[in-house]
KOLDOKOL-413164 format. One record per residue (C-alpha): residue in three letters; z, x, y. Coordinates in steps of 0.02 Angstrom, whole numbers, plus 50000, padded with zeros to 5 digits. Each point is the difference from the previous one (the first is absolute). Last residue first. Layout:
ALAZXY ...
This chain:
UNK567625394855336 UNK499924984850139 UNK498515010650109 UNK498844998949864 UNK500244982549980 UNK499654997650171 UNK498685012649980 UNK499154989949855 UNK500124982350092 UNK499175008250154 UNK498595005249889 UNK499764983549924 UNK500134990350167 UNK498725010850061 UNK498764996349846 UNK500354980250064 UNK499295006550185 UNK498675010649919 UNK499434984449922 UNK500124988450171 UNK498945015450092 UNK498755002549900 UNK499254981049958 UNK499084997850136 UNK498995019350007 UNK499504993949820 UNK500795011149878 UNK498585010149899 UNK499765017850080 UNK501984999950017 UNK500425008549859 UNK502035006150017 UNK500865017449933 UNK501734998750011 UNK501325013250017 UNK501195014349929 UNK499075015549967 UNK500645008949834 UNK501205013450010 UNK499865011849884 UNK498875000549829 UNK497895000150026 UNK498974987550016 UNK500694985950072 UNK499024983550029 UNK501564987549947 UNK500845007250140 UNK498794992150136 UNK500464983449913 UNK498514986850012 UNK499944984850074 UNK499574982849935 UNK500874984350094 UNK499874982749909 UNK502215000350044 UNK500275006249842 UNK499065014550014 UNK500965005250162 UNK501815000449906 UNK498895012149852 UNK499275010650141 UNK501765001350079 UNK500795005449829 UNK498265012749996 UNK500365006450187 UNK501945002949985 UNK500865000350170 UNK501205015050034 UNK498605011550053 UNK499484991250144 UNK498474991349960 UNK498025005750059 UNK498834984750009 UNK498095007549942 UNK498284993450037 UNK498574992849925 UNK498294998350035 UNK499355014650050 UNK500365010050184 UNK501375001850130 UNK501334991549932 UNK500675011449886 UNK501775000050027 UNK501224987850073 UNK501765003150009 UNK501124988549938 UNK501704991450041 UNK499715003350174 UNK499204983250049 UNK499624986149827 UNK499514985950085 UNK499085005450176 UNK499495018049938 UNK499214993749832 UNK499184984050083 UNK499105009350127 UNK499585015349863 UNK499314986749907 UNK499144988950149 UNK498925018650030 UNK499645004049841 UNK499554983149952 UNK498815001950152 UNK499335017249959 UNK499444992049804 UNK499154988150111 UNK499005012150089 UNK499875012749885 UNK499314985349883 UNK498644995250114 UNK499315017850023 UNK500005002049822 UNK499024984849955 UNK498565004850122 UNK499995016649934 UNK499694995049820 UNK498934986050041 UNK498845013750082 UNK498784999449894 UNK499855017349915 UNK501854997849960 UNK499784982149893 UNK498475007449936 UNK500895013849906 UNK501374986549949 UNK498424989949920 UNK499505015249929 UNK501455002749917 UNK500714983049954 UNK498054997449908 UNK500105019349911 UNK501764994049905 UNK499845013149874 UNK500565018749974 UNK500285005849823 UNK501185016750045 UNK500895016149897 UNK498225011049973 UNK499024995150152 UNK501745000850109 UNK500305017449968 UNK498235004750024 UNK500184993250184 UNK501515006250020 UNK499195019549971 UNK498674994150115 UNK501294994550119 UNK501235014750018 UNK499145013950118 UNK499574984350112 UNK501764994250019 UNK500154984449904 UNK499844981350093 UNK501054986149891 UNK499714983650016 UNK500664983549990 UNK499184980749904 UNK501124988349931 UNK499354985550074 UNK501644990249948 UNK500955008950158 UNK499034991850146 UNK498965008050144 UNK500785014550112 UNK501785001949892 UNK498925000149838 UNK498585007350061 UNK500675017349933 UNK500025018250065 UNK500355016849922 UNK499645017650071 UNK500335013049897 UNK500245016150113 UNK499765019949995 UNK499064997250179 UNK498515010549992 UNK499955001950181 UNK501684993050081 UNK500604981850084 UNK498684992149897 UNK500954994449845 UNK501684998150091 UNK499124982050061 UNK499774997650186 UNK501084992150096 UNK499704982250111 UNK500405000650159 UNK501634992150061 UNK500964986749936 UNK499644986049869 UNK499025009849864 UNK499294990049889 UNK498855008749903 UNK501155014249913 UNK500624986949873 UNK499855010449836 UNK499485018350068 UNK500755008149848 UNK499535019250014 UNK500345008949836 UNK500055017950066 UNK499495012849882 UNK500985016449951 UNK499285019450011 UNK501885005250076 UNK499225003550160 UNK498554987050011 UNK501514987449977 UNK501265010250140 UNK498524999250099 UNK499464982149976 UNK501824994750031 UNK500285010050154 UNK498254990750073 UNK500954983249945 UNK501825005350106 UNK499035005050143 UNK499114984950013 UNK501554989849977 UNK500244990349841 UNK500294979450047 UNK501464991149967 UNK499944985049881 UNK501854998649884 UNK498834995449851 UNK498775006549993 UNK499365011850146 UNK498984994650122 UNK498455010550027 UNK500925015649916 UNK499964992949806 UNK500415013749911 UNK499935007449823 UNK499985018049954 UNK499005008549853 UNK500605016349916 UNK501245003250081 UNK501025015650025 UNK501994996549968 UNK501165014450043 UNK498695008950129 UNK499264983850104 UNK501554989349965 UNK501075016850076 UNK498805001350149 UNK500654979150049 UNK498764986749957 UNK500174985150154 UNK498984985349945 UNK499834989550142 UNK500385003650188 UNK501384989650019 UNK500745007549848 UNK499494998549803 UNK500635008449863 UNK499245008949854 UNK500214990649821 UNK499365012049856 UNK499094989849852 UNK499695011649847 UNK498214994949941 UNK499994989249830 UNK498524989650053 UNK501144984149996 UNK501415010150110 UNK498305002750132 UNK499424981750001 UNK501434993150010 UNK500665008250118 UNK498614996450107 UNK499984980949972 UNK501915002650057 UNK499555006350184 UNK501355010850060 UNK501565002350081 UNK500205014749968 UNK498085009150027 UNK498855004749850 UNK499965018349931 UNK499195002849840 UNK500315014249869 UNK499125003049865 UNK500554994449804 UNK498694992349951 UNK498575006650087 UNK499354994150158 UNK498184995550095 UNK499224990349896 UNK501184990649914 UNK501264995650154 UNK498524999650124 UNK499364985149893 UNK501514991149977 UNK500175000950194 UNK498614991950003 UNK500034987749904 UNK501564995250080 UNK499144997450156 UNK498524989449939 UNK499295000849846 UNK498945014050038 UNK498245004850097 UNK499885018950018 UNK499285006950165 UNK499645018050006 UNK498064995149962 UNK499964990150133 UNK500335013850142 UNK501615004850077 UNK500965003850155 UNK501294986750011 UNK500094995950187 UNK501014982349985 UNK498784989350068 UNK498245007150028 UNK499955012549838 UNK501054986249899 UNK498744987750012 UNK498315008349966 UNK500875008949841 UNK500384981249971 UNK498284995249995 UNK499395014349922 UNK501164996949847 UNK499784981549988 UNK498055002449997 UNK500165015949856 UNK500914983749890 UNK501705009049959 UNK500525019749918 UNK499524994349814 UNK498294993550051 UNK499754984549903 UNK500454991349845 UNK498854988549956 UNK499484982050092 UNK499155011750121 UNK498435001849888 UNK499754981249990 UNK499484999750194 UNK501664995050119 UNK498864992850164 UNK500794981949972 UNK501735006649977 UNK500005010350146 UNK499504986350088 UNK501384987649925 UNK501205015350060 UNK499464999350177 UNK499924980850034 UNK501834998349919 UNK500355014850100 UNK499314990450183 UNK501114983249935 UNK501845010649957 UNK500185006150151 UNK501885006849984 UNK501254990950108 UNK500864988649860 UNK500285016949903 UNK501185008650152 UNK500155017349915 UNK501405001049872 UNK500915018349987 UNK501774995950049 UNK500534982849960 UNK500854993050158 UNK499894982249972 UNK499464994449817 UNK498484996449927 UNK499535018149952 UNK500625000949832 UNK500435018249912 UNK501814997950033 UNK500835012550086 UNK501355009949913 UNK499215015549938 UNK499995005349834 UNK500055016349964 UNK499125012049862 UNK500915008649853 UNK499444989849873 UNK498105004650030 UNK500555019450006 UNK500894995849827 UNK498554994049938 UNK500204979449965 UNK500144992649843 UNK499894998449797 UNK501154992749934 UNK500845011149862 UNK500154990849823 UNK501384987849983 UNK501235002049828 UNK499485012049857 UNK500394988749863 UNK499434983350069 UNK498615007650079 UNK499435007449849 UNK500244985249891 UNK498764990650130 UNK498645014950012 UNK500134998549809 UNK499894982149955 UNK498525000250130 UNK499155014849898 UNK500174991049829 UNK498934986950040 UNK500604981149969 UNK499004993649866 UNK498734985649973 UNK499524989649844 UNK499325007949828 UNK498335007350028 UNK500865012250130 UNK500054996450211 UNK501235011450072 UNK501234996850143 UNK500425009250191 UNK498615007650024 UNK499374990350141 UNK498404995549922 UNK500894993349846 UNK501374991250118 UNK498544990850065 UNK499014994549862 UNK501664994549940 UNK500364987450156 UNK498254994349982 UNK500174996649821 UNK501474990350049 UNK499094989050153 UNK498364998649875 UNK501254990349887 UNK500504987650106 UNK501724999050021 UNK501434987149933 UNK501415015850002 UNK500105000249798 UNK498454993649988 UNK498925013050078 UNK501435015149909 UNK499314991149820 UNK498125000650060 UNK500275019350093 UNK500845006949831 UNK501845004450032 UNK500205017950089 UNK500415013249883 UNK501435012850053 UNK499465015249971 UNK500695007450179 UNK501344987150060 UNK499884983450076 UNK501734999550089 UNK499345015850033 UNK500124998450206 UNK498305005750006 UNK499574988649859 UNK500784983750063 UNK499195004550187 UNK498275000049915 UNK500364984749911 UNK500374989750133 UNK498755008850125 UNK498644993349860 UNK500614983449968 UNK500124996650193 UNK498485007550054 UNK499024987949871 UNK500934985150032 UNK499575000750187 UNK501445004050104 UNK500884984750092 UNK501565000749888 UNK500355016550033 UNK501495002950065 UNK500535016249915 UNK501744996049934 UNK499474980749933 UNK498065005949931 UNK500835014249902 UNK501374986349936 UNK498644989249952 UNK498925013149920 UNK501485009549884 UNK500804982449956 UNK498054993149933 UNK499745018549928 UNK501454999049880 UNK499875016049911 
């Protein structure tokens, strides 16, 4: 074996030449013996006669050795060194039985979606991104180095699997004067955020198998999380009124669990009627299924009163309520909660003792301090405002540049809102025209959740476009739209 042709050329393919002598011996003749060009048997040449050979210190071969020894992949014997038989073999039976199966995805994992928005924020008019340069960053420094100063060594472990008790009260606090959740701490459950969850209600509250109900168009996160629990996803469409489930979808296709968000519905934003939400909780009770009750951006409400949540509209509501800070504060705290219907939270509660390590006790009582304050407040009541003014200038700029080639939808509350196109248009080849142009929108068809007709539209974040900067973008996202029904309207 020529070892001085076998390490250069290794060192050549694999750019190497700035690897330590050491690493590079060893990964050279640890790739020649997977590869068998050093075959099982074979007997390496003595580490003084290989050191001169390739002008190396000896320590740098017996290092290499010591190595491959550990590894497996050669045998030290009183005469020298030998390549182990169990390499030669793994290579010969890859070269006779061709690849081995790759390991991969479940099916139900393979068989999610992929939206078309980008995950960024930076750019105008992605949906989902609170306005980050607006959040009071100073006063939660202050909080969360105080909550790191009183942490005793005891709350360096894992804590309380349903969130810090402080965090729980606090919010309990917050949703019973705000949104008219009817609940006590111990029905709150702190989570990952939003998608955590919904991952949560998935496990807990759903066997493989059971049917779920969540509304076409819907939220993808959603999806998700149902097709990745293995639960057999039934789209139910929406109307101006929100999810509208006929008699037949209550008899054909009982739920088990069904999905809504009636505050402002993602992604095409219209709001459930009362009378639609107190049918819901009926036809739930009825059929012994739970509402999953998504209250994502229900704080900024730009027109009338705010509503209450489902959750308290009815005694013994069968409702999960789930709420995040990620729309309200910023999206890396990672902090949401879910509030179980009393009947259901000790049994959660057990649940999440055996399946969850909770940590991160200083972000949680800081955040619990954060709404005892009054920070919290204070910051919301300055975002409604502003997030009302880039409301405002967008539907302004919308009407003035891009007229009756879209109807507006969702306006009224959150912090996004909907463009509906005329059928003939295509949302996603618009999307891509708009993308190019530093504009990120997403495709109302690309939400689907059931076969038919998709929606046809756009879906637009406004919460962080400066008020300045709305109208000239919507005017070059005009231009895009009118380009696509001119060229609609040459076919």
């Amino acid at each position: 074996m020529d070892y001085a042709l076998l390490f250069d050329t290794f060192r050549q393919a694999n750019g190497t030449h700035a690897w330590p002598r050491q690493r590079l011996l060893h990964a050279c003749l640890r790739t020649a013996i997977r590869d068998g060009i050093l075959a099982a048997g074979t007997r390496l040449a003595s580490t003084r006669a290989l050191a001169e050979e390739l002008q190396l210190a000896r320590n740098t071969v017996l290092y290499a050795y010591e190595q491959l020894a550990s590894e497996g992949y050669v045998l030290p014997d009183r005469r020298g060194t030998v390549v182990a038989a169990l390499a030669g073999a793994a290579v010969a039976a890859q070269r006779t039985q061709g690849p081995a199966p790759q390991a991969g995805l479940a099916r139900r994992a393979r068989d999610l979606r992929s939206l078309n928005g980008p995950a960024g924020g930076g750019l105008p008019f992605t949906p989902g991104v609170p306005d980050l340069q607006a959040f009071p960053l100073a006063p939660w420094r202050r909080l969360l180095e105080r909550a790191w100063r009183g942490l005793d060594p005891a709350q360096l472990n894992y804590g309380d699997p349903a969130g810090e008790p402080a965090l729980r009260a606090a919010i309990a606090d917050y949703l019973r004067a705000s949104r008219g959740v009817v609940c006590e701490a111990d029905q709150v459950f702190i989570t990952d955020g939003a998608q955590g969850s919904l991952d949560l209600c998935a496990r807990a509250c759903a066997d493989e198998g059971d049917t779920v109900w969540i509304e076409d168009p819907g939220y993808g996160g959603a999806l998700a999380a149902f097709r990745g629990a293995g639960l057999d996803v039934q789209g139910i469409g929406i109307d101006a009124e929100g999810m509208a489930p006929s008699t037949r979808d209550w008899q054909a296709r009982p739920p088990r669990l069904v999905y809504v968000t009636p505050s402002h519905q993602f992604p095409v934003g219209v709001v459930m009627s009362l009378a639609r939400r107190l049918a819901l909780i009926e036809g739930a009770r009825s059929a012994g299924a739970l509402v999953v009750e998504d209250d994502y951006d229900s704080e900024f409400r730009h027109e009338g009163p705010p509503l209450a949540a489902m959750q308290g509209l009815a005694p013994d509501a069968p409702v999960l309520y789930c709420g995040t800070f990620s729309k309200t504060m910023f999206p890396g705290l990672r902090i949401g909660y879910l509030v179980a219907p009393p009947g259901l939270a000790r049994q959660l509660a057990a649940m999440r003792a055996q399946s969850s390590a909770a940590g991160r006790a200083a972000e949680q009582l800081a955040l619990a301090a954060f709404l005892h304050s009054g920070d919290f407040l204070a910051h919301l009541r300055r975002m409604r405002r502003l997030y009302r003014q880039r409301r405002d200038a967008l539907v302004e700029a919308v009407e003035r540049h891009l007229g009756r080639a879209v109807t507006v939808q969702g306006a009224s509350a959150g912090m996004h809102l909907s463009l509906l196109l005329e059928t003939r248009l295509d949302d996603a080849a618009i999307v891509r025209r708009a993308r190019e142009e530093g504009i990120v929108v997403n495709p109302l068809s690309a939400h689907a959740t059931s076969e038919g007709a998709p929606w046809n539209g756009l879906v637009l974040g406004y919460a962080q476009v400066p008020v300045e900067e709305i109208d000239a973008l919507v005017k070059r996202l005009a231009a895009v739209v009118h380009l696509a029904a001119y060229e609609a309207g040459k076919r």
